[in-house]
C-alpha positions as CSV (number, residue, x, y, z in Angstrom):
1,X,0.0,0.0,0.0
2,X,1.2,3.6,-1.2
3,X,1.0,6.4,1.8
4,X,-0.3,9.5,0.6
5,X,0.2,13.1,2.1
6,X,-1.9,15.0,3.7
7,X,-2.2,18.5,3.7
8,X,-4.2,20.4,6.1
9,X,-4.6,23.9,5.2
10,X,-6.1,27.1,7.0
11,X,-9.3,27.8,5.2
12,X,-8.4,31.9,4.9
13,X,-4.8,33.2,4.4
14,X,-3.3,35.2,7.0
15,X,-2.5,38.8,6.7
16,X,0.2,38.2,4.9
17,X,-1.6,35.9,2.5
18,X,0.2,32.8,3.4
19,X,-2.3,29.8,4.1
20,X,-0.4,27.5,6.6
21,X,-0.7,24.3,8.5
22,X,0.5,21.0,8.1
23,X,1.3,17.7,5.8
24,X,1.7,14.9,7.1
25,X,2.8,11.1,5.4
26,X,2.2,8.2,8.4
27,X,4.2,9.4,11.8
28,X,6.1,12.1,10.2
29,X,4.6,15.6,10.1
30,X,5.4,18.9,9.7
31,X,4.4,22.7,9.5
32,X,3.5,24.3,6.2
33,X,3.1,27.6,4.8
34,X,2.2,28.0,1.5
35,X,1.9,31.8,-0.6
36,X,-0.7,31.5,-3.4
37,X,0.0,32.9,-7.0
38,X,-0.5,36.7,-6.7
39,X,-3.7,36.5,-9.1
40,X,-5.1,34.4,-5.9
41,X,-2.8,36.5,-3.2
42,X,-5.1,37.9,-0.6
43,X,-3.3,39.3,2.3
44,X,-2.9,42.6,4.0
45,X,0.8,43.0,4.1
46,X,3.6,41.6,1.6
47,X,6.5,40.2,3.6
48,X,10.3,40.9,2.0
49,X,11.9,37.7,0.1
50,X,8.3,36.1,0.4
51,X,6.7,37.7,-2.9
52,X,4.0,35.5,-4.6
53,X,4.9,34.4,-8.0
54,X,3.0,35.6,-11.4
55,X,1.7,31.8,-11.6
56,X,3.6,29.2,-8.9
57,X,1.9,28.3,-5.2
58,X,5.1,28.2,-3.1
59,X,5.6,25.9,0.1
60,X,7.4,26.7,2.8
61,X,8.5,24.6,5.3
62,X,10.6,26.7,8.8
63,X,11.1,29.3,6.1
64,X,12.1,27.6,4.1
65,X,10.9,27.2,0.2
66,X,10.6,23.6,-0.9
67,X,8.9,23.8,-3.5
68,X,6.8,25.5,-6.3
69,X,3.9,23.9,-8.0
70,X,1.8,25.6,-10.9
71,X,-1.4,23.7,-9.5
72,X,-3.0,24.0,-6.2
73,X,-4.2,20.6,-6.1
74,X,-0.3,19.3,-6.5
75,X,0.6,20.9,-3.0
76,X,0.4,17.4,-1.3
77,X,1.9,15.7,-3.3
78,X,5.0,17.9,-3.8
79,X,5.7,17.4,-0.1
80,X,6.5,14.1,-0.4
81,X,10.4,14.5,-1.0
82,X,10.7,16.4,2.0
83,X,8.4,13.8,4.3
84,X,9.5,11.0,3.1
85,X,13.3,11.0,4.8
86,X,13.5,6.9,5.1
């Protein structure tokens, strides 16, 4: 059987437009924050070196970018590099 990750997402952005929360494959979780295209960017305040893209949702993980994915439906499964450690 093939584990699949699962993303938990806030249902709103924040003020900075950054929806966050967590993925998670089996035991191994971790905290997510992920800035939408700007056509879809919806926050108050833009942070510095956190700029949304012209067409890329970008994951971040303790600050980190991990990756970029065109579609939002691919967020899941683009954290499965950095879950799967074993």
């Amino acid at each position: 059987m093939t584990e699949r990750v699962t993303l938990s997402l806030s249902a709103a952005p924040d003020g900075y437009g950054f929806f966050y929360g967590t993925a998670q494959l089996g035991d191994v979780f971790c905290s997510v924050n992920v800035l939408p295209p700007q056509g879809q960017w919806a926050g108050d305040i833009k942070l510095e070196g956190y700029m949304p893209d012209a067409e890329d949702w970008i994951i971040y993980t303790d600050g980190e970018e991990i990756a970029r994915v065109r579609n939002r439906g691919d967020l899941a499964a683009a954290m499965l590099p950095r879950l799967d450690q074993g």
